[in-house]
Residue frames as qw, qx, qy, qz and C-alpha x, y, z in Angstrom:
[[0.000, 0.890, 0.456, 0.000, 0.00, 0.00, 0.00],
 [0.292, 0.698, -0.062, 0.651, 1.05, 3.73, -0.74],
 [0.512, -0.482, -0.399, 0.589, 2.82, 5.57, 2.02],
 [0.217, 0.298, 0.242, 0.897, 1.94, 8.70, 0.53],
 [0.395, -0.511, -0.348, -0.680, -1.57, 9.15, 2.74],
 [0.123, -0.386, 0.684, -0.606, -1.60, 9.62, 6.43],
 [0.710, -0.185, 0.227, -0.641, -4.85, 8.21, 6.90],
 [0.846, 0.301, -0.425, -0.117, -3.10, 4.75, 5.65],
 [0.511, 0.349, -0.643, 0.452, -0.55, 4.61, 8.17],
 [0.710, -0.527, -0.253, -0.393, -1.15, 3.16, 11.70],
 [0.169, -0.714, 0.599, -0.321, 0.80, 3.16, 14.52],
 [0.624, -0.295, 0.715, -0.109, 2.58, -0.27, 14.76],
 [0.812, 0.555, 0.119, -0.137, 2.13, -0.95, 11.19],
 [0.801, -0.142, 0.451, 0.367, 5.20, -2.22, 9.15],
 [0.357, 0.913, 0.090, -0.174, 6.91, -0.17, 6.86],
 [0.721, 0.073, 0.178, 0.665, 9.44, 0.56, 4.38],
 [0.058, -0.927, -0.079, 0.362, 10.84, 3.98, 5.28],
 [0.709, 0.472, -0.012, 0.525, 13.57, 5.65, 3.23],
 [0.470, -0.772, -0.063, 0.423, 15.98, 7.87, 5.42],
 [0.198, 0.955, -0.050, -0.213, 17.09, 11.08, 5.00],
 [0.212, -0.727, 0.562, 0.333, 20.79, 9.62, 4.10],
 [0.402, -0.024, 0.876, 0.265, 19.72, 7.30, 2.04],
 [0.489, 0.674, 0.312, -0.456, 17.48, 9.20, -0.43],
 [0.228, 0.712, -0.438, -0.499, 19.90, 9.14, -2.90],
 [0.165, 0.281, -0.916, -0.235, 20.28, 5.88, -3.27],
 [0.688, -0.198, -0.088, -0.693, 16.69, 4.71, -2.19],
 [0.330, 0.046, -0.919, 0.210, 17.95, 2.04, -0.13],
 [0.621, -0.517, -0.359, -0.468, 14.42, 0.93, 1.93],
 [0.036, 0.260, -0.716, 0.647, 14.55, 0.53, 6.13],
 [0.479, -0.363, -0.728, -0.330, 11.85, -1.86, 7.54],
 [0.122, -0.033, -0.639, 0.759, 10.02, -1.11, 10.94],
 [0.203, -0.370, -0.879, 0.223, 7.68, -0.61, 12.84],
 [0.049, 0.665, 0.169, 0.725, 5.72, 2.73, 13.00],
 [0.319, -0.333, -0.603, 0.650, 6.20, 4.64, 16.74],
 [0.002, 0.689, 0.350, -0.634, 5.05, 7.66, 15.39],
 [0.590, 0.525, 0.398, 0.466, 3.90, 9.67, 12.87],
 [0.347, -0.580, -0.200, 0.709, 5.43, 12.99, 12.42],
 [0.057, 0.044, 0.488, 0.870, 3.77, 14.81, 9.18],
 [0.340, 0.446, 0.435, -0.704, 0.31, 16.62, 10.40],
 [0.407, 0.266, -0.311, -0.817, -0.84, 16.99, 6.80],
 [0.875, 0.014, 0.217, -0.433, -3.11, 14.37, 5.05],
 [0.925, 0.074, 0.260, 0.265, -0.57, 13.57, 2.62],
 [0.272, -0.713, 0.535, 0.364, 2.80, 14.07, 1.20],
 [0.423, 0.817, -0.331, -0.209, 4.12, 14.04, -2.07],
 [0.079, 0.647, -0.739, 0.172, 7.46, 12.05, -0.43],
 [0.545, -0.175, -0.786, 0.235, 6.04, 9.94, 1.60],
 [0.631, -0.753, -0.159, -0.095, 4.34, 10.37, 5.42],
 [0.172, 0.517, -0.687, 0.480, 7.47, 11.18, 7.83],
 [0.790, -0.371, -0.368, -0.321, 7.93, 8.71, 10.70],
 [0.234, -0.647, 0.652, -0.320, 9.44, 7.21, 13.70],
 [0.752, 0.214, -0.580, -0.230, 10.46, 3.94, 14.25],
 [0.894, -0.379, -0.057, -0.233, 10.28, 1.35, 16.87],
 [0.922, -0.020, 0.052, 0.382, 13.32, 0.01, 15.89],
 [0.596, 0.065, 0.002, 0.800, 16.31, 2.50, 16.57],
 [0.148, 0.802, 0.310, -0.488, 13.92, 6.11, 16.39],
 [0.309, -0.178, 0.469, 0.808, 15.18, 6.02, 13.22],
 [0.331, 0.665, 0.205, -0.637, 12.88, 8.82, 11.18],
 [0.268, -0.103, 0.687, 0.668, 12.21, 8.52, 7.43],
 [0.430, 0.265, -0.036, -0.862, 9.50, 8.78, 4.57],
 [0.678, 0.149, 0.652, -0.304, 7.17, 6.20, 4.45],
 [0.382, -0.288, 0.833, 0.277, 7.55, 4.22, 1.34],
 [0.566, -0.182, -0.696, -0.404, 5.16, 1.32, 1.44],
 [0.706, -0.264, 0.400, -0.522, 2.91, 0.07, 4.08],
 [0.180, 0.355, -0.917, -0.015, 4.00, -3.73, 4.51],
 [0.269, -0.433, -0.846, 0.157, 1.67, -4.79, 7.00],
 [0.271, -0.661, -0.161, -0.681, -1.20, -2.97, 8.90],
 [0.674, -0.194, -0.652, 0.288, -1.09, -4.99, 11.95]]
């Protein structure tokens, strides 16, 4: 599923984020969602996020799972 629409993304859902040092090379980062941290509905980039795993922060991808 697109990660382009907040109303898709659910706290604890699985995701493939892309971080901010890895945009150039679109290397993907799986996790968990802790938080979301883009108020709008959606984003162009992706949703910004936090992760479970490490607080590592990126732009939401894909949605893997919903769980």
């Amino acid at each position: 599923m697109d990660g382009k629409l907040r109303k898709n993304i659910k706290i604890g859902a699985l995701v493939d984020i892309v971080l901010k040092k890895d945009q150039r090379t679109g290397k993907l980062t799986r996790g968990h969602v802790k938080r979301l941290l883009t108020n709008s509905p959606n984003h162009p980039h992706g949703i910004k996020v936090m992760l479970v795993e490490g607080d590592q922060v990126g732009r939401v991808q894909q949605i893997v799972d919903e769980s």
